[in-house]
BALOBA-1460 file (C-alpha; in Angstrom, 3 decimals):
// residues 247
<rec num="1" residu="x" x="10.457" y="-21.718" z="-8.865"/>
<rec num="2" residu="x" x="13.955" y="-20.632" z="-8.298"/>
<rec num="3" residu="x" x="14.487" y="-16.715" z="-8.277"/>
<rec num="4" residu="x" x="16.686" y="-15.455" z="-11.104"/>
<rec num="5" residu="x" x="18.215" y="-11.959" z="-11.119"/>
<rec num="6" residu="x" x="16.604" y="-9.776" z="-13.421"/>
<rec num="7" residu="x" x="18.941" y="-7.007" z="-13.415"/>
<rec num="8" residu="x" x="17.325" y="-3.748" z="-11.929"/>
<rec num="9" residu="x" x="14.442" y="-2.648" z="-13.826"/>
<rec num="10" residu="x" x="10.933" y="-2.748" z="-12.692"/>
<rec num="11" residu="x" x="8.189" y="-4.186" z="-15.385"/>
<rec num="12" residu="x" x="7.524" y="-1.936" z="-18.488"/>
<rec num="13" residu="x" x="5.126" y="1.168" z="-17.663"/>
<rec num="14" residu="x" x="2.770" y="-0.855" z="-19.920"/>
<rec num="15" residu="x" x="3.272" y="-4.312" z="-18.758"/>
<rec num="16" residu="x" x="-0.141" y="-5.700" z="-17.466"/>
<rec num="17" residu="x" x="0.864" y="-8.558" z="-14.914"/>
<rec num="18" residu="x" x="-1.591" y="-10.955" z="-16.180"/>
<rec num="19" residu="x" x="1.882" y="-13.365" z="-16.978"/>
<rec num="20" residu="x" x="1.057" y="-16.248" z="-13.981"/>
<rec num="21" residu="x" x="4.730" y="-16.369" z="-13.834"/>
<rec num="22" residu="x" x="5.701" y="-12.785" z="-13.594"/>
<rec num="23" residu="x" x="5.295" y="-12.398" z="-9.938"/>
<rec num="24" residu="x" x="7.977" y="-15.269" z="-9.033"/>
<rec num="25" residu="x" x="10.811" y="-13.548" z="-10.555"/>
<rec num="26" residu="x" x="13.089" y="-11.761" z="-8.193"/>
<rec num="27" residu="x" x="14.455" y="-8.406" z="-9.185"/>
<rec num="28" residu="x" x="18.272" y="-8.369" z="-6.935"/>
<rec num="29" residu="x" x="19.292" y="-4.953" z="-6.282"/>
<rec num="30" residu="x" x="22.536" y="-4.320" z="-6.849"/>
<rec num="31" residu="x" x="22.423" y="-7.737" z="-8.991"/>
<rec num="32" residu="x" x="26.627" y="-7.716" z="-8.579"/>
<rec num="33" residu="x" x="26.031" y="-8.221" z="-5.012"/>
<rec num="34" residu="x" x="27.554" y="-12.081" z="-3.842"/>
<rec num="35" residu="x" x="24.111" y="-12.503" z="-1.687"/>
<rec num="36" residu="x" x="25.957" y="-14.749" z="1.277"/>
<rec num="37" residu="x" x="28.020" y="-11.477" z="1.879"/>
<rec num="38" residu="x" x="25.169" y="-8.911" z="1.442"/>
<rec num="39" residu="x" x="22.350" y="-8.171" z="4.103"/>
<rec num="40" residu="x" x="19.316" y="-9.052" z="1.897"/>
<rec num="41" residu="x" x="16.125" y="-7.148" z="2.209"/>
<rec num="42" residu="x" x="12.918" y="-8.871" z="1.077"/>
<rec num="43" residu="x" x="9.811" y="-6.513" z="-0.018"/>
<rec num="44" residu="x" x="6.670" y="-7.718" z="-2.168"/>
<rec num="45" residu="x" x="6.130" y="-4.293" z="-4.156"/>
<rec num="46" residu="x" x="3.376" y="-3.475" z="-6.670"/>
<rec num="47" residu="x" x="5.310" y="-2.830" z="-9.667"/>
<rec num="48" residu="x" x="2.289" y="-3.397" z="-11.909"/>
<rec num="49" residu="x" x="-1.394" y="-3.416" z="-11.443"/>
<rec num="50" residu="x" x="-3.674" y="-0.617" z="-10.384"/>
<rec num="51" residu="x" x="-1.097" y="0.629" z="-8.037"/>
<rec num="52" residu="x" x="1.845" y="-0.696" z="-10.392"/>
<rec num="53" residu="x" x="3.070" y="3.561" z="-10.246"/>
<rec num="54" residu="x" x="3.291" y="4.234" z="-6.464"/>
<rec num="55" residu="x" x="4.838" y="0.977" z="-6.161"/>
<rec num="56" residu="x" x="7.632" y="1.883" z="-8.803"/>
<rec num="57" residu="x" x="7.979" y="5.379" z="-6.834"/>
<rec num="58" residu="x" x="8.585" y="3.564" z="-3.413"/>
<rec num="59" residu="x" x="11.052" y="1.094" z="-4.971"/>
<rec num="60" residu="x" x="13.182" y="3.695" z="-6.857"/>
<rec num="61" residu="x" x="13.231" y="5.798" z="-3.419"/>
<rec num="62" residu="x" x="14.646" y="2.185" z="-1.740"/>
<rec num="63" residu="x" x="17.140" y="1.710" z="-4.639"/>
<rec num="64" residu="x" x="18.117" y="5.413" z="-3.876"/>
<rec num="65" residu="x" x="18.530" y="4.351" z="-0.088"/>
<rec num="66" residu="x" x="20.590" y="1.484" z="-1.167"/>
<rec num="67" residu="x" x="22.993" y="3.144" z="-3.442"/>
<rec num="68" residu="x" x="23.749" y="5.609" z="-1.187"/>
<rec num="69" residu="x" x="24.286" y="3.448" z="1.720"/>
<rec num="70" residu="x" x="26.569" y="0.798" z="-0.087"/>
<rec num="71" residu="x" x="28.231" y="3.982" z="-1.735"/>
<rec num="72" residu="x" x="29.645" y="4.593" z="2.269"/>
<rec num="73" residu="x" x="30.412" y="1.160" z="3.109"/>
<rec num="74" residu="x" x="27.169" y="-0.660" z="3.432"/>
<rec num="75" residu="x" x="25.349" y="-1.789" z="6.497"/>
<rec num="76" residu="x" x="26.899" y="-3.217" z="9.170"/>
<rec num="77" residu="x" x="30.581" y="-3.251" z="7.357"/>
<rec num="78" residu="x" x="28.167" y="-5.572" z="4.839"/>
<rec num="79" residu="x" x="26.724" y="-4.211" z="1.302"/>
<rec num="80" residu="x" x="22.578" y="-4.251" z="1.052"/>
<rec num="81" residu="x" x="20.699" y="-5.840" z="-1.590"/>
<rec num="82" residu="x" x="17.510" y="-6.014" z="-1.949"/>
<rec num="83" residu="x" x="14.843" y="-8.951" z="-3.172"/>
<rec num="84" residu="x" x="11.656" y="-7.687" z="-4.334"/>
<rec num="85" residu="x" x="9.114" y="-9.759" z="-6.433"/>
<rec num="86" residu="x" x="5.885" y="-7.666" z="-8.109"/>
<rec num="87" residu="x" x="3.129" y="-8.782" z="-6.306"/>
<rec num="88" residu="x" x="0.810" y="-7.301" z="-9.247"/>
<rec num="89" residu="x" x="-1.382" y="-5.067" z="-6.377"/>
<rec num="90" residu="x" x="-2.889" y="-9.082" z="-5.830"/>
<rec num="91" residu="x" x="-2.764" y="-9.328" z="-2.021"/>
<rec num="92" residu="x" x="-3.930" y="-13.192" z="-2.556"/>
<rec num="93" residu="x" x="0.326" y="-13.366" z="-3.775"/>
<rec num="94" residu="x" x="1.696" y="-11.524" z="-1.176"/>
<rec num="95" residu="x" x="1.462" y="-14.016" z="1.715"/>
<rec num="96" residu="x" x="3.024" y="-16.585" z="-0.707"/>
<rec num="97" residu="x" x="6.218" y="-13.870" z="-1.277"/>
<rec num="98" residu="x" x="6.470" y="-13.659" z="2.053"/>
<rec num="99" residu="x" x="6.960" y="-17.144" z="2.964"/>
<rec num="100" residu="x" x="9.518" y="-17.498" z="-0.353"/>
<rec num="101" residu="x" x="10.670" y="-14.514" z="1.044"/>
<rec num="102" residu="x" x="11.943" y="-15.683" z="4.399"/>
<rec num="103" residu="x" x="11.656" y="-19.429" z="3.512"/>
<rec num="104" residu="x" x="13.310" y="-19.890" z="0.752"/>
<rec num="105" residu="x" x="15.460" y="-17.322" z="0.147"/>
<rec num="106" residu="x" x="15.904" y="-16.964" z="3.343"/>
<rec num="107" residu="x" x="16.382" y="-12.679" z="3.634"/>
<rec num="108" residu="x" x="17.533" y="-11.355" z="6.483"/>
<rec num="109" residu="x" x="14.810" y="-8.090" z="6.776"/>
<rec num="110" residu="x" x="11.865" y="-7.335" z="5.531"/>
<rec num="111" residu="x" x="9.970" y="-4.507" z="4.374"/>
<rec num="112" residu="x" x="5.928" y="-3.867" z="3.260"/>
<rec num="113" residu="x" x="5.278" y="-2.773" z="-0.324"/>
<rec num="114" residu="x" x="2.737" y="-0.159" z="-0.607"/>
<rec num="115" residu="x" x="-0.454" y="0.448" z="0.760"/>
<rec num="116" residu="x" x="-2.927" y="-1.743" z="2.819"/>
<rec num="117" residu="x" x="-3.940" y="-3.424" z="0.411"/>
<rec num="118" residu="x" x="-1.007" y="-5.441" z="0.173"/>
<rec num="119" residu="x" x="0.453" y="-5.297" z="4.166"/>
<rec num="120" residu="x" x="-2.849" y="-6.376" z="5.512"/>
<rec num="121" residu="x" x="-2.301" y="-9.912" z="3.617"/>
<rec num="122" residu="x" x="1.430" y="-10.041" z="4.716"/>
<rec num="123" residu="x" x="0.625" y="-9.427" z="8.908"/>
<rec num="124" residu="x" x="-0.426" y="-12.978" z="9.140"/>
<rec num="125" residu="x" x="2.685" y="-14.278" z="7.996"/>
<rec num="126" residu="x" x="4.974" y="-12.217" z="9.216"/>
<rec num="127" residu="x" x="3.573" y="-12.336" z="12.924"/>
<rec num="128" residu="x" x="3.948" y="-16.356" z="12.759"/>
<rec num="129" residu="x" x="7.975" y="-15.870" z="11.958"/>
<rec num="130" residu="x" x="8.239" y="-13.205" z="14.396"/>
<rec num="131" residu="x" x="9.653" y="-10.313" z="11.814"/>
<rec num="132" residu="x" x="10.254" y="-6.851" z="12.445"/>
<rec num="133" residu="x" x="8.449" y="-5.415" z="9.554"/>
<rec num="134" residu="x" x="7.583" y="-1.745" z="8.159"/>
<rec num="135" residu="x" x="4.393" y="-1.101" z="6.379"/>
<rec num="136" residu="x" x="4.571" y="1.917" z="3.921"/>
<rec num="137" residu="x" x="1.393" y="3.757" z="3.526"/>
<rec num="138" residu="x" x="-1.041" y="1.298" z="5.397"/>
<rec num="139" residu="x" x="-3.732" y="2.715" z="7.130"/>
<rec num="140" residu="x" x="-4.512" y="0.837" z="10.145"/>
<rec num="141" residu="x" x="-3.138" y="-2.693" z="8.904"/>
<rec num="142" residu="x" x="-2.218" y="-3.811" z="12.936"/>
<rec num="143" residu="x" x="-5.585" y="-2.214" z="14.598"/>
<rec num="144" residu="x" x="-6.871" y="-5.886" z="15.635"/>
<rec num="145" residu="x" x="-3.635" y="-7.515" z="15.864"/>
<rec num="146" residu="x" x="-1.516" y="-5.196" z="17.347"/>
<rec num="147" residu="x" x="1.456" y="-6.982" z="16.057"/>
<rec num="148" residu="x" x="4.473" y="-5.011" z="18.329"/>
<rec num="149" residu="x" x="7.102" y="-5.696" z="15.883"/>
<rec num="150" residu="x" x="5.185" y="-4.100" z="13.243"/>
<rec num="151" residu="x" x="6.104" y="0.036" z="12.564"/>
<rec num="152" residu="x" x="3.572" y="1.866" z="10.013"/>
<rec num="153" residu="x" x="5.197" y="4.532" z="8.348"/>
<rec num="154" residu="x" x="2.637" y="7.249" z="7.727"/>
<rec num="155" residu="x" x="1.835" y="10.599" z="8.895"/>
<rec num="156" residu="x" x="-1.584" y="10.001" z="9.685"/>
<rec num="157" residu="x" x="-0.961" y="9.929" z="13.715"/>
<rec num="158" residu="x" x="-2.747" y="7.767" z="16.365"/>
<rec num="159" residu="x" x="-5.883" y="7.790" z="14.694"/>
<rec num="160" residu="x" x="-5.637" y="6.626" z="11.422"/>
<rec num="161" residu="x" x="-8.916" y="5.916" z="9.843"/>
<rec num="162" residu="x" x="-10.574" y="9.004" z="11.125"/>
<rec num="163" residu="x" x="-7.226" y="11.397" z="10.253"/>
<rec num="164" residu="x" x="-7.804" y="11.348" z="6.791"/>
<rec num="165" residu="x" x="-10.542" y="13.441" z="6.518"/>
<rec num="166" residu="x" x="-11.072" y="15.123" z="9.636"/>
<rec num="167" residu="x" x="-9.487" y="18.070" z="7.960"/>
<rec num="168" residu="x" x="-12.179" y="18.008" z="5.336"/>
<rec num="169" residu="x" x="-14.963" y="17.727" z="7.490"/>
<rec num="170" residu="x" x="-13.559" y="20.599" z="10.164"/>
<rec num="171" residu="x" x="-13.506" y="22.884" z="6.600"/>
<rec num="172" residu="x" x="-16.902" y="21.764" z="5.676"/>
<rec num="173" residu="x" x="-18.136" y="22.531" z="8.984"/>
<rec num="174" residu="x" x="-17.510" y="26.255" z="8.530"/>
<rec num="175" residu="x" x="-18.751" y="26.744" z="5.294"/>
<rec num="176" residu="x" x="-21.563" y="29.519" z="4.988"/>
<rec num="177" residu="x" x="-24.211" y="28.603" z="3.975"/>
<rec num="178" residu="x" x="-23.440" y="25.320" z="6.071"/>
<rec num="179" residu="x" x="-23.799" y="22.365" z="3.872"/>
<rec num="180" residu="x" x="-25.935" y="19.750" z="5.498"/>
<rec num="181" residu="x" x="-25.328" y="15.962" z="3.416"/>
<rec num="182" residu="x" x="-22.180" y="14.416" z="2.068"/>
<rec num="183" residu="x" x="-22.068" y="11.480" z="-0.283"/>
<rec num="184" residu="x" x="-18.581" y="8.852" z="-0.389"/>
<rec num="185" residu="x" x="-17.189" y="7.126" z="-3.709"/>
<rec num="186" residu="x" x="-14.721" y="4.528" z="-2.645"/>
<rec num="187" residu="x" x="-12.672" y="1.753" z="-4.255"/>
<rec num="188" residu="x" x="-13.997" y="-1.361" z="-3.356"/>
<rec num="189" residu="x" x="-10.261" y="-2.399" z="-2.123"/>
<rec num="190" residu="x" x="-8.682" y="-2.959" z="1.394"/>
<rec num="191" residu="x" x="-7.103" y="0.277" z="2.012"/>
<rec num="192" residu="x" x="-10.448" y="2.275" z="1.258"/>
<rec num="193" residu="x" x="-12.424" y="0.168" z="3.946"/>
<rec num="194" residu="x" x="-10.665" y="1.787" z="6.650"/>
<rec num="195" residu="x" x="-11.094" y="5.402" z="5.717"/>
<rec num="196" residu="x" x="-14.397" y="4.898" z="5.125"/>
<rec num="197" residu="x" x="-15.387" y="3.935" z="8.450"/>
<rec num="198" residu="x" x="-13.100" y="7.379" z="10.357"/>
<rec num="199" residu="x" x="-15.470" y="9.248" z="7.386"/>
<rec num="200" residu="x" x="-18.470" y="7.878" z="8.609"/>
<rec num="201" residu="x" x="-17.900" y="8.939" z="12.423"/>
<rec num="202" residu="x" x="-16.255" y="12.612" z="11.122"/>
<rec num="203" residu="x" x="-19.324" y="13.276" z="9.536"/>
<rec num="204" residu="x" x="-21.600" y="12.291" z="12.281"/>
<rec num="205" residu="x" x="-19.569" y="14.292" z="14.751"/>
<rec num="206" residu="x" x="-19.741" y="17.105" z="12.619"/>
<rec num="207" residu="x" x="-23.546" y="16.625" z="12.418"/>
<rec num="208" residu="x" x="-23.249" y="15.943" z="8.346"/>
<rec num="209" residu="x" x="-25.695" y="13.155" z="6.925"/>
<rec num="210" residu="x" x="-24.673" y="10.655" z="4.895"/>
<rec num="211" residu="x" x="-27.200" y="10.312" z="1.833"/>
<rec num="212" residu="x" x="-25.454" y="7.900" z="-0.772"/>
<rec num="213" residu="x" x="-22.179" y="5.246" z="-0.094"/>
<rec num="214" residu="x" x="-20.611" y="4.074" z="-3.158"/>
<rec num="215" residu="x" x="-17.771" y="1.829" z="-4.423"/>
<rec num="216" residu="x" x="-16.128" y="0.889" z="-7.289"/>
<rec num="217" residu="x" x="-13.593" y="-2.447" z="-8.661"/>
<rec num="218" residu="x" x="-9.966" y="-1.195" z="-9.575"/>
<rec num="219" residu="x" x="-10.403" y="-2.179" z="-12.703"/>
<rec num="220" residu="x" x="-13.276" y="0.626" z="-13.412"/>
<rec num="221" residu="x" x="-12.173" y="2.739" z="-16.356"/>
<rec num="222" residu="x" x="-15.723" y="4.531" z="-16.650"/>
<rec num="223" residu="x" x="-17.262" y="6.367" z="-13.939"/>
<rec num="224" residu="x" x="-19.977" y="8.370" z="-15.529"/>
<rec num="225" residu="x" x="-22.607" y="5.933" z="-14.152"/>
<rec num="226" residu="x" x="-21.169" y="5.894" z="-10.908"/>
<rec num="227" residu="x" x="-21.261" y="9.801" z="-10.476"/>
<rec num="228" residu="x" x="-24.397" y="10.063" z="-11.882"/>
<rec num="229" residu="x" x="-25.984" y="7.985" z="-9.292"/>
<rec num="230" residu="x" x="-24.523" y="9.794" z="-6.819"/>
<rec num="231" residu="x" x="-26.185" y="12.591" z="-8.595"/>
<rec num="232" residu="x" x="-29.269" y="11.825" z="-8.185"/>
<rec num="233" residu="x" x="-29.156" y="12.020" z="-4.590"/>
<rec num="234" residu="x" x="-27.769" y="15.688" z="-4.601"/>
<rec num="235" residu="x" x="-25.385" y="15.789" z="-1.626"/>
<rec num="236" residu="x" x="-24.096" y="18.758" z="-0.973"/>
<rec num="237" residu="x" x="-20.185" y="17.464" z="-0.236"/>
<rec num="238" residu="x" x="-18.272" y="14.461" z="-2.111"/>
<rec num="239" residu="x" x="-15.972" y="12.317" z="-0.491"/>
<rec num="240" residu="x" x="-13.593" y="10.749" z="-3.094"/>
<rec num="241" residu="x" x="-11.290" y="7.829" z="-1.466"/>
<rec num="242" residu="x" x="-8.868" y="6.931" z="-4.295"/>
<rec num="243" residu="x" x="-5.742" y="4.626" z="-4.167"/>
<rec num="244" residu="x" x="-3.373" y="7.608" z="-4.325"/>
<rec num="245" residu="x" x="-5.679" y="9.128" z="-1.331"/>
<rec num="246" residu="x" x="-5.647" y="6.033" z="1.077"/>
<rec num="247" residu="x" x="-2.854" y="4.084" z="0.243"/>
């Protein structure tokens, strides 16, 4: 299982991820970096899978970041490179990334990958070796374990779960008529748990009643049933918690 460098291209736009192997090869950015001189970064990104495109945005912003910084001298006086291995949107592989990660090839930072879905997995690990770490897009990933070297970088403020659609609810609220019921659709995925519970106490605060909760796998390409069921229960709002809405 030893990483190879892969040059610096993320899987094909089509490539599926169902290759058992694909997740153990290491993508080295800049691959001409000597990696006993460079600072090495370490991230398990989605780079196929469900959330295979917000992964590939985050990891061309980071190859951005590291161009420009090795373009002025690099960190430190030391060029970065960066590690990443597609975790596939799996979060059953990302503790085992992790721990190849900092174990094996022994990095010395690293960063989350995108969304809650795979940093919840990773806080385990990464609280046992004592890593600062920075969680992109996760919603509330260090609520119970309050993890202090962990920094979550999203604008959703010191309420998380509840920020994401108290905005929608507040606008609801002052609707006339007044609507009076409100029906979710979630994905039945880690990062959607969380929102779901801060939409659950908006719309009780705002005196909204909650007549239908529905979720959905990843992998659901046809949602006519789902909506129809929801339907049937005529609510007067819909609450839609997607990956790209939740992280």
């Amino acid at each position: 299982m030893s990483a190879t460098a892969t040059g610096t291209d993320a899987p094909d736009e089509g490539s599926t991820g169902n290759d058992a192997a694909h997740s153990e090869r290491a993508l080295r950015y800049p691959a001409a970096n000597d990696r006993h001189e460079a600072i090495t970064i370490g991230v398990s990104m989605s780079l196929t899978g469900p959330l295979g495109l917000n992964g590939r945005s985050a990891l061309l912003a980071q190859k951005i970041w590291t161009d420009d910084i090795n373009s002025r001298g690099g960190l430190l006086g030391r060029p970065v490179q960066l590690v990443v291995y597609d975790d596939r949107t799996d979060g059953t592989l990302v503790p085992g990334i992790y721990r190849r990660l900092m174990d094996v090839d022994e990095v010395d930072l690293v960063l989350g990958g995108y969304g809650t879905n795979t940093l919840a997995p990773a806080m385990p690990l990464i609280a046992e070796h004592n890593r600062y770490f920075v969680g992109l897009m996760g919603l509330d990933v260090n609520a119970e374990r309050q993890y202090p070297n962990y920094f979550a970088m999203i604008p959703t403020g010191p309420n998380p779960s509840s920020a994401l659609t108290e905005g929608f609810f507040e606008l609801a609220a002052r609707q006339v008529p007044r609507p009076r019921t409100v029906a979710f659709i979630s994905a039945d995925a880690e990062f959607a748990h969380n929102p779901i519970i801060g939409a659950v106490e908006n719309a009780r605060k705002h005196g909204f009643t909650v007549v239908d909760e529905r979720t959905y796998l990843l992998s659901t390409r046809e949602f006519t049933p789902i909506i129809d069921s929801v339907a049937s229960k005529d609510p007067d709002l819909l609450l839609l918690i997607t990956p790209n809405s939740a992280g």
